[in-house]
Backbone as a chain_set.jsonl record, in Angstrom:
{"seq": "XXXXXXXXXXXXXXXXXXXXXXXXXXXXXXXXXXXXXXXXXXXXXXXXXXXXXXXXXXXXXXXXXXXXXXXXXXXXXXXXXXXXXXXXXXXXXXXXXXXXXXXXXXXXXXXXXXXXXXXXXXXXXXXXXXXXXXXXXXXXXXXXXXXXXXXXXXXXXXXXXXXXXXXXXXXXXXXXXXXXXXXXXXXXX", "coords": {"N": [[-0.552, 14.425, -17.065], [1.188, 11.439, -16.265], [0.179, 9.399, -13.427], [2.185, 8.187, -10.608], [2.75, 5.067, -9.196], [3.99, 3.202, -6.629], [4.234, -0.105, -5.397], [5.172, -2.414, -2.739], [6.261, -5.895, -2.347], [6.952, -8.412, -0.225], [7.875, -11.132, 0.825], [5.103, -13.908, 2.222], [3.444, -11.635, 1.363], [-0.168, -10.881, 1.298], [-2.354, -12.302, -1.346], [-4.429, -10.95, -2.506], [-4.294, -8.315, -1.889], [-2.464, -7.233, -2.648], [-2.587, -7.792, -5.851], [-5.303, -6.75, -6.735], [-5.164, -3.857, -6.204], [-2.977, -3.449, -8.222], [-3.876, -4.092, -9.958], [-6.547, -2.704, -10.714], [-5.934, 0.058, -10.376], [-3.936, -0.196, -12.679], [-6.037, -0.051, -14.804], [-7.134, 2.376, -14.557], [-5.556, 4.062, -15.473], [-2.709, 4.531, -14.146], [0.395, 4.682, -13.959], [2.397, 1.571, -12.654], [4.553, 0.082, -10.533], [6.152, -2.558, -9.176], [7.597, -3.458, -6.96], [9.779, -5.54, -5.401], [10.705, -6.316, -1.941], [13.956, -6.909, -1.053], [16.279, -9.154, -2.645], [15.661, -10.503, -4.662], [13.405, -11.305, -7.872], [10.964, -12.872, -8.189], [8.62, -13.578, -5.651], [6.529, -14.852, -3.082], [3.389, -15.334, -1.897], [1.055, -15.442, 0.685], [-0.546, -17.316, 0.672], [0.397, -18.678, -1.092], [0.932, -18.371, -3.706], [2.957, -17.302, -6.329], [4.636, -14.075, -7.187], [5.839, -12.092, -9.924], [7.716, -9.845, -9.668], [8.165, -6.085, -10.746], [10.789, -4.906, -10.123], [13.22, -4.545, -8.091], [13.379, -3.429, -4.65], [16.543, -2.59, -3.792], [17.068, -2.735, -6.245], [16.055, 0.215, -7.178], [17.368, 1.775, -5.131], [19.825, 1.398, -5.548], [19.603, 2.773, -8.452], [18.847, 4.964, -7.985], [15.946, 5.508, -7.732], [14.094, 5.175, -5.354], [13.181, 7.46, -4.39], [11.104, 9.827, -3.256], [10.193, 11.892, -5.027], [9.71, 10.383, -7.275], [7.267, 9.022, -6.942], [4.059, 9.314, -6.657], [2.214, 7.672, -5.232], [2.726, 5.23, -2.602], [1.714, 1.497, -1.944], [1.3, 0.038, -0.073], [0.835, -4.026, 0.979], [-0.971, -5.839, 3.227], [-0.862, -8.868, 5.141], [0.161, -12.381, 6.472], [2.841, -13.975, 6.927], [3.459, -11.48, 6.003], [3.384, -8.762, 6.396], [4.484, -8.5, 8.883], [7.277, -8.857, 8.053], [7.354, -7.055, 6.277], [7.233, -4.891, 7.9], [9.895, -5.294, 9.294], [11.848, -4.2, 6.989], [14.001, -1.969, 6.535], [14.659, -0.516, 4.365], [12.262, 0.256, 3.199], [10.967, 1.408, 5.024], [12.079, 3.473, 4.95], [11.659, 4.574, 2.812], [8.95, 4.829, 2.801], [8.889, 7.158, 4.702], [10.379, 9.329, 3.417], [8.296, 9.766, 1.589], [6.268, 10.138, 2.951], [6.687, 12.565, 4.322], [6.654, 14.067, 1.844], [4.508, 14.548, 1.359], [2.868, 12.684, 0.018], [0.887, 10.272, -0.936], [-0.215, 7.655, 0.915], [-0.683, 4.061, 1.251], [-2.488, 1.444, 3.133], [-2.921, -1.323, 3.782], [-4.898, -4.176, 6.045], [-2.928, -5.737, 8.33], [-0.854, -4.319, 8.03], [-1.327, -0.971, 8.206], [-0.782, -1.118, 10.647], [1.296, -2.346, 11.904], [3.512, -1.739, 9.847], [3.22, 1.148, 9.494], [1.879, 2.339, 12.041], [4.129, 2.215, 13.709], [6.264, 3.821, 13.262], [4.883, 6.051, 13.903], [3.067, 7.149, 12.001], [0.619, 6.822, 12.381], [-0.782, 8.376, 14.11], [-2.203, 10.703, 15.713], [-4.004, 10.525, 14.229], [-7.107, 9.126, 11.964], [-7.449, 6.355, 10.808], [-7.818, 2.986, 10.162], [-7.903, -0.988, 10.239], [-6.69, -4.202, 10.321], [-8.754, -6.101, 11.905], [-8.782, -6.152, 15.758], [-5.721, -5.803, 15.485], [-5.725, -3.157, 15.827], [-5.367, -2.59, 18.477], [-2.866, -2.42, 18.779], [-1.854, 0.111, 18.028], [-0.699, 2.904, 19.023], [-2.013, 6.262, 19.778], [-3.731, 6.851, 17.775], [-6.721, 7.672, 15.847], [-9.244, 4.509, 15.612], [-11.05, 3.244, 13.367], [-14.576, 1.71, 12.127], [-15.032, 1.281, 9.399], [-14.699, 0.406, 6.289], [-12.763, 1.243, 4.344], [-10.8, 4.016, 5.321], [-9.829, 7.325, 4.533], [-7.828, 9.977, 5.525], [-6.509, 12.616, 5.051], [-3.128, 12.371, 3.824], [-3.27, 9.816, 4.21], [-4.438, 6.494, 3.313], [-6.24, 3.518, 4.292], [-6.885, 0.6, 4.962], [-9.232, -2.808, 5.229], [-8.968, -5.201, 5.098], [-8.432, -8.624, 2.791], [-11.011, -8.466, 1.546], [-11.82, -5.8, 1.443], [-10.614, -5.272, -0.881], [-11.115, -4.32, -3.006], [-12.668, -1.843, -2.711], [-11.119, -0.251, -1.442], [-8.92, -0.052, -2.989], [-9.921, 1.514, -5.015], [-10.896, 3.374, -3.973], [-8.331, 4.672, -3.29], [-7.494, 5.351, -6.386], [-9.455, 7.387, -6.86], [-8.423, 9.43, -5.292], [-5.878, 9.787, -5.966], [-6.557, 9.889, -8.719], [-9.258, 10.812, -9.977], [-12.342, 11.554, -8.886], [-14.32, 10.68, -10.927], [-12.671, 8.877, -12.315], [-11.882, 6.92, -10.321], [-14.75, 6.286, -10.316], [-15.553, 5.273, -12.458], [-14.208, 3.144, -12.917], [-14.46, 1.65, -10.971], [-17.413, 1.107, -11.825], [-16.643, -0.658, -14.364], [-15.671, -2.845, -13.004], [-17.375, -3.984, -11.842], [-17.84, -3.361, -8.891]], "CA": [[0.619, 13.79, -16.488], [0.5, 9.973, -15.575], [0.397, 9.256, -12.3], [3.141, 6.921, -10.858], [2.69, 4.568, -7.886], [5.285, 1.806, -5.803], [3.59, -1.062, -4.192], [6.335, -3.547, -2.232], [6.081, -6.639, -1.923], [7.665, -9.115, 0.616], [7.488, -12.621, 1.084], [4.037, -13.552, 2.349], [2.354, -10.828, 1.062], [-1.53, -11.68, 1.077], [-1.951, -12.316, -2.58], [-5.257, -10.408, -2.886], [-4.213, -7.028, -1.254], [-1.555, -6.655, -3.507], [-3.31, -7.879, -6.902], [-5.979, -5.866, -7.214], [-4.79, -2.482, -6.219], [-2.052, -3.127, -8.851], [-5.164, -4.266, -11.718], [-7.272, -1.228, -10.448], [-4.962, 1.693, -10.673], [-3.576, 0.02, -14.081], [-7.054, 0.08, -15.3], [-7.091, 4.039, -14.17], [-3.924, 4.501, -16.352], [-1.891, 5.004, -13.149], [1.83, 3.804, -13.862], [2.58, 0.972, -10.914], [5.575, -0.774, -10.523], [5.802, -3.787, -8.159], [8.817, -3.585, -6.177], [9.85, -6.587, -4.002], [11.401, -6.135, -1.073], [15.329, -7.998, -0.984], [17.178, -9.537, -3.745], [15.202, -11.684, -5.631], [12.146, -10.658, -8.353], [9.876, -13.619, -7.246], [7.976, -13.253, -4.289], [5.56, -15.937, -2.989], [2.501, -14.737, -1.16], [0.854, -15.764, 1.841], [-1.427, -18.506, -0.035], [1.347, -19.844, -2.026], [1.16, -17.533, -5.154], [4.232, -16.328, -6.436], [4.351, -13.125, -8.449], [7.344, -11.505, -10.313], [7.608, -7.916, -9.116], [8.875, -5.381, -12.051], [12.308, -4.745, -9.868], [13.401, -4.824, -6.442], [14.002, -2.072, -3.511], [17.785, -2.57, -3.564], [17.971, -1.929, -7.281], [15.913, 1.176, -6.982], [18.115, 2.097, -4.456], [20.915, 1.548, -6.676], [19.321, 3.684, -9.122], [18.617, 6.536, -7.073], [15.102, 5.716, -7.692], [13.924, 5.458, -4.478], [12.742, 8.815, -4.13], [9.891, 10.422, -2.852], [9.874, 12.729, -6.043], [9.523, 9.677, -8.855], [6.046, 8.477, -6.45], [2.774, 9.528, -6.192], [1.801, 7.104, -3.924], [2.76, 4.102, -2.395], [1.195, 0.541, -1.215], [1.466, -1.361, 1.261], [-0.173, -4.716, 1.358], [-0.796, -7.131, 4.616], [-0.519, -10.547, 5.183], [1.189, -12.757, 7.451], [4.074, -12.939, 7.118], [3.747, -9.907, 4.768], [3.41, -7.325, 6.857], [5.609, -8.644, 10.077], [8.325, -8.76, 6.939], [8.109, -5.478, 5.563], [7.892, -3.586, 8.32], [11.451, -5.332, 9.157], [12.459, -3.718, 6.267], [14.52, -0.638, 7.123], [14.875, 0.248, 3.371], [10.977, 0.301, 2.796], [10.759, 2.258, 6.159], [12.776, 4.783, 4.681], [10.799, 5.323, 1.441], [7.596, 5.547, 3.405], [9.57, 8.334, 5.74], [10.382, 10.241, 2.856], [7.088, 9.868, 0.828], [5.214, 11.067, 3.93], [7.298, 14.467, 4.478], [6.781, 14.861, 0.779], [3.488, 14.307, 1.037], [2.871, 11.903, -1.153], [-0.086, 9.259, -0.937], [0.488, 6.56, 1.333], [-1.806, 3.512, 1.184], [-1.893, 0.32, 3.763], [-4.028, -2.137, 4.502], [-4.731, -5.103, 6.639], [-2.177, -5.481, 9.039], [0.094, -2.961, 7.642], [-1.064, 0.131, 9.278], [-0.636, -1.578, 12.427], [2.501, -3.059, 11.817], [3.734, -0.968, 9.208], [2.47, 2.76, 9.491], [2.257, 2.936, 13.474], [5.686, 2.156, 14.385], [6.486, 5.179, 12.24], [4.943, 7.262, 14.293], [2.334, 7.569, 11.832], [-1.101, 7.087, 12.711], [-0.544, 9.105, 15.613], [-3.723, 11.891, 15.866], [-4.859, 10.393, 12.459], [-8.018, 8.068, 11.953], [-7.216, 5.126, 10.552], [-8.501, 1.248, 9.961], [-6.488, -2.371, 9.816], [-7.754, -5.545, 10.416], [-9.719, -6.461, 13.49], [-7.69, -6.52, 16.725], [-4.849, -4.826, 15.29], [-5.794, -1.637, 15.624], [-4.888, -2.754, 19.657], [-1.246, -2.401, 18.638], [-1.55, 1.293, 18.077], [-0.764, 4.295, 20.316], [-2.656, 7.839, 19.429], [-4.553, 6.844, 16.534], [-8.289, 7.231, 16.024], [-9.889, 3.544, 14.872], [-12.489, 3.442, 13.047], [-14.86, 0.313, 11.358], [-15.312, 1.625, 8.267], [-13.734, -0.59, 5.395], [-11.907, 1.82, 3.923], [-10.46, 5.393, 5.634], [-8.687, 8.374, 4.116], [-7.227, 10.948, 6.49], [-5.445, 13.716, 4.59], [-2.469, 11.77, 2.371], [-2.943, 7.881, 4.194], [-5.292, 6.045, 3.047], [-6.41, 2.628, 4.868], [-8.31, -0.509, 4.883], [-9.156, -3.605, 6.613], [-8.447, -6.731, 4.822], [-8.854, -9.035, 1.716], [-12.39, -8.88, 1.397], [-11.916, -4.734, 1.499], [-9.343, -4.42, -1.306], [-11.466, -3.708, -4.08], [-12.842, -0.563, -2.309], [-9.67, 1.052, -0.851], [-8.163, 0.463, -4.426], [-11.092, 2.737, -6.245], [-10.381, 4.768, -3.008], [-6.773, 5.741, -4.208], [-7.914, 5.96, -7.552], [-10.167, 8.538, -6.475], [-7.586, 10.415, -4.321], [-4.81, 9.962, -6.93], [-6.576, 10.345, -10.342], [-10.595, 11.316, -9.379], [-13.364, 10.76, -8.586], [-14.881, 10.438, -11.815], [-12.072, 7.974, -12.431], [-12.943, 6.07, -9.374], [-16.314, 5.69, -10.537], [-15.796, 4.349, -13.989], [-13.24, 1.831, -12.86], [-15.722, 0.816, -10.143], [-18.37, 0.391, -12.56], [-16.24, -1.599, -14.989], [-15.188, -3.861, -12.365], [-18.734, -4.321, -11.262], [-17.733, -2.9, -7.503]], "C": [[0.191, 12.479, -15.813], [1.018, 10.261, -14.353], [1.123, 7.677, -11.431], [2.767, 6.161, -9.443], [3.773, 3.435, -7.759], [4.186, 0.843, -4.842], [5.12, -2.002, -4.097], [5.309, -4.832, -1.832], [7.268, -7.449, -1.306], [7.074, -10.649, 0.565], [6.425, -12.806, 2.404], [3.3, -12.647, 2.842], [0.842, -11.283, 1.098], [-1.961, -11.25, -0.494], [-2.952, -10.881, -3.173], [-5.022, -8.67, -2.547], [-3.101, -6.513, -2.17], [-2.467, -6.935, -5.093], [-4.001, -7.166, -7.231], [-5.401, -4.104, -7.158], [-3.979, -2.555, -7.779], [-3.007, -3.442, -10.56], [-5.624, -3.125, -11.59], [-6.535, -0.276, -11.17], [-4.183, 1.082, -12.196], [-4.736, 0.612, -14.706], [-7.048, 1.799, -15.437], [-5.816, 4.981, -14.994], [-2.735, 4.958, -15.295], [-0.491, 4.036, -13.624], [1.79, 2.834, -12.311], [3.677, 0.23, -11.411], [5.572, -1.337, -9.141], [7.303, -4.223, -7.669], [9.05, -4.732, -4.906], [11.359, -6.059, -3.04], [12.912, -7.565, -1.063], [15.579, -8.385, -2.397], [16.436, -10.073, -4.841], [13.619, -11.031, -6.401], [11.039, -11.526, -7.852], [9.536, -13.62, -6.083], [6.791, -14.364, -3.996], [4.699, -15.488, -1.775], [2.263, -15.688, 0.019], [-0.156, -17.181, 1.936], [-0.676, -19.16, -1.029], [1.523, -19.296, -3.112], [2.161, -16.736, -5.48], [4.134, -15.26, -7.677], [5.813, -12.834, -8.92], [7.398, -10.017, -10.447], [8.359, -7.354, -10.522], [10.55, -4.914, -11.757], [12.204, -4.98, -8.652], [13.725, -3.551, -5.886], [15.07, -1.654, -4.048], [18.328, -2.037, -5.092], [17.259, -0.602, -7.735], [16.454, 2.044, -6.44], [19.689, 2.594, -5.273], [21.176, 2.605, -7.143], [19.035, 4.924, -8.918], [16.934, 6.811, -7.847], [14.102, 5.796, -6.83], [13.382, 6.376, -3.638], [11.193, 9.113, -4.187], [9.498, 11.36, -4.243], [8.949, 11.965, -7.408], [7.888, 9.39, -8.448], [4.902, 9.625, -6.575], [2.068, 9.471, -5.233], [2.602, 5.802, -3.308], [2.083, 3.076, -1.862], [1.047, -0.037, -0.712], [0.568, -2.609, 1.831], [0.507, -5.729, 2.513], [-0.468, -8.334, 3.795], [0.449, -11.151, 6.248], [2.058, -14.086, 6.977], [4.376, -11.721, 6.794], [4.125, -9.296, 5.631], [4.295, -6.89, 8.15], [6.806, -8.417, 9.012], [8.458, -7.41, 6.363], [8.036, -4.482, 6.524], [9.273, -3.816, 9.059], [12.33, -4.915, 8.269], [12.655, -2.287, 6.36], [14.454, 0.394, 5.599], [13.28, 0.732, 2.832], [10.333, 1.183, 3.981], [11.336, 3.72, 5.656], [12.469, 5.597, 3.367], [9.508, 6.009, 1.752], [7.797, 6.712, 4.114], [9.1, 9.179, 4.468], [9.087, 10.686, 2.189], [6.197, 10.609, 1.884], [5.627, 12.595, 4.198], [7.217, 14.944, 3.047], [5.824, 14.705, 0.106], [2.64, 13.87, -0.362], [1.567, 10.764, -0.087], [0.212, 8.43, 0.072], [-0.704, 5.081, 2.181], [-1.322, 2.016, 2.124], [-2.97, -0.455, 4.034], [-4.056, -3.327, 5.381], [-4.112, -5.1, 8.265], [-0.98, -4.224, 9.177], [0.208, -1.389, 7.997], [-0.747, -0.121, 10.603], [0.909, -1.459, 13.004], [3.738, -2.011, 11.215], [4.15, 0.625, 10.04], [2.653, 3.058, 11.024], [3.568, 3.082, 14.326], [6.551, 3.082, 14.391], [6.264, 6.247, 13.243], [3.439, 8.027, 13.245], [0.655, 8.002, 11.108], [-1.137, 7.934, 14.224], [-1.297, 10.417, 14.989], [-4.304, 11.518, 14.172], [-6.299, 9.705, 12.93], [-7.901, 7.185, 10.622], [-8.153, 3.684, 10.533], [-7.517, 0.344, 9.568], [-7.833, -3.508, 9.936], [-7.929, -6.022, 11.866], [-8.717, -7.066, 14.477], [-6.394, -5.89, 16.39], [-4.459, -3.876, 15.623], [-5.409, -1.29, 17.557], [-3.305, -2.14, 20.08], [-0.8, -0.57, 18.262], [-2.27, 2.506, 18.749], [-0.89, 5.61, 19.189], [-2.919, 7.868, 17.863], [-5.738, 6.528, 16.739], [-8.955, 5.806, 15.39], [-10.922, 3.695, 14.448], [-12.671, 1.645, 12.252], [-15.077, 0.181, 9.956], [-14.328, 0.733, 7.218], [-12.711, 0.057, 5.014], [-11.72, 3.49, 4.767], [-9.542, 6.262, 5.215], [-8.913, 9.398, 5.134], [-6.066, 11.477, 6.244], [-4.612, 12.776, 3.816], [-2.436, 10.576, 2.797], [-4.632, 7.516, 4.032], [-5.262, 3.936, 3.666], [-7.358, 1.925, 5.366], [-7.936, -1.965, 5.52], [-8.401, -5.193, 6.026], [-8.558, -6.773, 3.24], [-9.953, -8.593, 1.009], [-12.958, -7.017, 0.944], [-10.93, -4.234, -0.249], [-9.891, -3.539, -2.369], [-11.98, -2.163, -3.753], [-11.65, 0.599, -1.907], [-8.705, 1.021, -1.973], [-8.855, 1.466, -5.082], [-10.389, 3.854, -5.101], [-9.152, 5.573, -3.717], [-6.837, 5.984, -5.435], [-8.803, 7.254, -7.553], [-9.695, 9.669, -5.895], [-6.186, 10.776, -5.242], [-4.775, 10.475, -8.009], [-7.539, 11.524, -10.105], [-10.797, 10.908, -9.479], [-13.954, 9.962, -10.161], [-14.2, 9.092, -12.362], [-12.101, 6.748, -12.151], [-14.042, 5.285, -10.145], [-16.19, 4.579, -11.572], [-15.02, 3.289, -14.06], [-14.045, 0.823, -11.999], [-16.742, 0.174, -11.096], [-17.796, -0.618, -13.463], [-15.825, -2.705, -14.647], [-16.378, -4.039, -11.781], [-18.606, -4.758, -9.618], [-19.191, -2.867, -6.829]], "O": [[-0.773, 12.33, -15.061], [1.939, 11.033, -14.086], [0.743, 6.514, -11.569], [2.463, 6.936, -8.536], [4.305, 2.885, -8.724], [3.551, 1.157, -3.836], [5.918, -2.224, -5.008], [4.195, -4.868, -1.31], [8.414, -7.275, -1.721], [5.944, -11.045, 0.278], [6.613, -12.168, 3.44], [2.72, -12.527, 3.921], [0.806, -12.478, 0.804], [-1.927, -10.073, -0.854], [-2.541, -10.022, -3.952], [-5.763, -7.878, -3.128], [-2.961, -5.301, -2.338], [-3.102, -5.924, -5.393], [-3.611, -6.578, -8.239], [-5.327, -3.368, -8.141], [-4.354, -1.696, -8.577], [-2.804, -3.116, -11.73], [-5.162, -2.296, -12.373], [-6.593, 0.048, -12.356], [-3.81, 2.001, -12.924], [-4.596, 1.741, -15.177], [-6.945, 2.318, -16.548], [-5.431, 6.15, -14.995], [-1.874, 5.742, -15.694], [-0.491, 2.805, -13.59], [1.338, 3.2, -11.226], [3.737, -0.201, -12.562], [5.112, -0.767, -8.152], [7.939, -5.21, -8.039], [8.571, -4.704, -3.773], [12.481, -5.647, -3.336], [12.771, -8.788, -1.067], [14.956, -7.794, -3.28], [16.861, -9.939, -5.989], [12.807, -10.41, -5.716], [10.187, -11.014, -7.126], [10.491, -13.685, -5.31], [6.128, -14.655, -4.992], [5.264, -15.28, -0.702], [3.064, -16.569, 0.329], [-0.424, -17.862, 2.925], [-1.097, -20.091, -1.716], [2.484, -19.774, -3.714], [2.298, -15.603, -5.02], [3.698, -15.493, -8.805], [6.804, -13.294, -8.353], [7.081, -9.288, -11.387], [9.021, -8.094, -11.25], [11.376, -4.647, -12.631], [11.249, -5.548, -8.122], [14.28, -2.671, -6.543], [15.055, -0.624, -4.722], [19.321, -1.353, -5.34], [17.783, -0.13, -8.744], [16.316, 3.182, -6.888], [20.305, 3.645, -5.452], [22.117, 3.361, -6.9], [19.015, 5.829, -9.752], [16.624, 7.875, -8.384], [13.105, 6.404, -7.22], [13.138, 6.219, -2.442], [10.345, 8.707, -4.982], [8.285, 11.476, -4.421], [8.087, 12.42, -8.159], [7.099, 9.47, -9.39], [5.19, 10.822, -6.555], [1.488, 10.309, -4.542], [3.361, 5.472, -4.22], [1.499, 3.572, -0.898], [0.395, -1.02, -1.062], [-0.208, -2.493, 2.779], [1.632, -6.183, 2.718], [-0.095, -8.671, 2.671], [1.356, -10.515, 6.785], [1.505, -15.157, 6.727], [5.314, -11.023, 7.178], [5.344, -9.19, 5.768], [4.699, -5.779, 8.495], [7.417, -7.413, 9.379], [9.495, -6.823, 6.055], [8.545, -3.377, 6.338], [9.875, -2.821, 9.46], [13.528, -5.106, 8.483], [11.733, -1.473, 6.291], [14.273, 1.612, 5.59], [13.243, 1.643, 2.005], [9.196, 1.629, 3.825], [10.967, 4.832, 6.034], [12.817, 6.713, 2.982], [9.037, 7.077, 1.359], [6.794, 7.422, 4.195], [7.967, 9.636, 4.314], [8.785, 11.879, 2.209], [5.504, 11.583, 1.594], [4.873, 13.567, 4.245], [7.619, 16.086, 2.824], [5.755, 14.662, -1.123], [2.078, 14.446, -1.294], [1.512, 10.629, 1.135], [1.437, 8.498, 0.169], [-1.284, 5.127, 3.265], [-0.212, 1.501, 1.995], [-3.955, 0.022, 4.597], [-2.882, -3.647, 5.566], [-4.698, -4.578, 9.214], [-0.5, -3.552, 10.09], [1.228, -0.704, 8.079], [-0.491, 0.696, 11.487], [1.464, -0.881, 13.939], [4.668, -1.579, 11.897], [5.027, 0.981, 10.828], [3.47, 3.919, 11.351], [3.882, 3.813, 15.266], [7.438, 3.261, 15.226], [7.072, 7.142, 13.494], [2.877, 9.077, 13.559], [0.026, 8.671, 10.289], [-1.757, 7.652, 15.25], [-0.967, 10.992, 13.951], [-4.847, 12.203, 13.305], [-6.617, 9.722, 14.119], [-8.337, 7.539, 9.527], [-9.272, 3.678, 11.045], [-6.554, 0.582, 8.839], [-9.049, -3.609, 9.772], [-7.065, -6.224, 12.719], [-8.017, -8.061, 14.287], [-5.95, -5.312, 17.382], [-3.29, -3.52, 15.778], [-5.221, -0.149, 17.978], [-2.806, -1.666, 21.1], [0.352, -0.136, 18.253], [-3.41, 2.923, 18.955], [-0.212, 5.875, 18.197], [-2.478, 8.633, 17.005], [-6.121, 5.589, 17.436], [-9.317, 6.115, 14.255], [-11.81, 4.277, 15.07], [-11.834, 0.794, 11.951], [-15.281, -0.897, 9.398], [-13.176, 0.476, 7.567], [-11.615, -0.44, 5.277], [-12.759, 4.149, 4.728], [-8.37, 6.021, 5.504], [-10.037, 9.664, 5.56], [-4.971, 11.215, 6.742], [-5.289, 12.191, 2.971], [-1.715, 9.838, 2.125], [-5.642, 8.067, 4.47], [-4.299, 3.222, 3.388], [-8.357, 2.28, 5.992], [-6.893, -2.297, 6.083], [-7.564, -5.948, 6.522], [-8.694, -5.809, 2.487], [-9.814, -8.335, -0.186], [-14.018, -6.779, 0.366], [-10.699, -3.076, -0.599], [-9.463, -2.427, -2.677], [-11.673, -1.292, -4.567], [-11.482, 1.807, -2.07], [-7.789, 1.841, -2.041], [-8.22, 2.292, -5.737], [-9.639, 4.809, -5.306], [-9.065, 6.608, -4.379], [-6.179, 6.966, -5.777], [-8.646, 8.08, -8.452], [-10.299, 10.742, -5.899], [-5.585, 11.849, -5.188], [-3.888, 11.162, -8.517], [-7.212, 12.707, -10.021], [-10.406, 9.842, -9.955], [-13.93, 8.742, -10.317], [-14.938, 8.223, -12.826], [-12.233, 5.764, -12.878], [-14.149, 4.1, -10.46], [-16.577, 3.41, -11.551], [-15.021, 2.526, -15.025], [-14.245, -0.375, -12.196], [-16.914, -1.043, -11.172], [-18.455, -1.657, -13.436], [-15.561, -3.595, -15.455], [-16.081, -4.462, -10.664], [-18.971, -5.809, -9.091], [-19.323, -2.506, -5.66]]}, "num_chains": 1, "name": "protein.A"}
């Protein structure tokens, strides 16, 4: 059975935190679809790069796709504006809700657990990682320095410079390990 994942994107996203995860986990045969947050399929990152997401929130929503059932996992990449932007998004708050009570994957990096994930409610008694200074902004979560951290179904990492690791990560937690590995090695990780 393939395995399906949702990454959102928002207007500046950081280009690299979204990109690779979404090369990785193809590579891994993981279905991904690239959902932008609001109306419009273009999205323009945080370095000026505009991508064209495969649909949007609102017409998932529509579709009564939206659901915690159709996911696997989901992604959540930083950036600034990115990540101040999507966690203003009430409808992307409400996918991550459900995906977490239906324990489902739930992947963030950068700023995005900070921003994101804590506001929620949940990094609270977890251990966790964001990007340096961040991790200031959240109440009853363990920090750690480690590039990448999984803790039970969230998975979370620190920046750009991290993505290629906390993508094999969810490949490893989503598909396996063995999976992991051989995507790592082909991407000369």
């Amino acid at each position: 059975m393939t395995k399906k994942a949702i990454l959102l994107l928002v207007e500046g996203f950081e280009e690299v935190e979204a990109i690779t995860p979404i090369d990785y986990l193809r590579r891994a045969n993981v279905e991904v679809t690239v959902a932008a947050i609001g109306t419009s399929l273009t999205v323009r990152g945080s370095r000026g790069l505009t991508v064209v997401a495969d649909t949007t929130l609102p017409d998932l929503i529509k579709r009564n796709e939206a659901k915690a059932e159709i996911w696997d996992a989901i992604v959540l990449p930083g950036g600034n504006p990115g990540a101040p932007n999507l966690a203003a998004s009430t409808e992307a708050a409400a996918l991550v809700r459900e995906m977490t009570a239906a324990g489902k994957l739930i992947c963030a990096i950068c700023a995005a657990p900070a921003l994101v994930l804590a506001p929620m409610g949940l990094l609270a008694g977890k251990t966790f990682t964001c990007f340096p200074g961040f991790e200031e902004k959240v109440q009853g979560g363990h920090w750690s320095q480690e590039r990448v951290v999984t803790d039970g179904q969230l998975i979370t990492s620190r920046a750009a410079g991290t993505t290629g690791d906390f993508s094999i990560a969810i490949i490893k937690t989503l598909v396996s390990e063995a999976e992991g590995d051989r995507v790592a090695k082909a991407v000369l990780l």
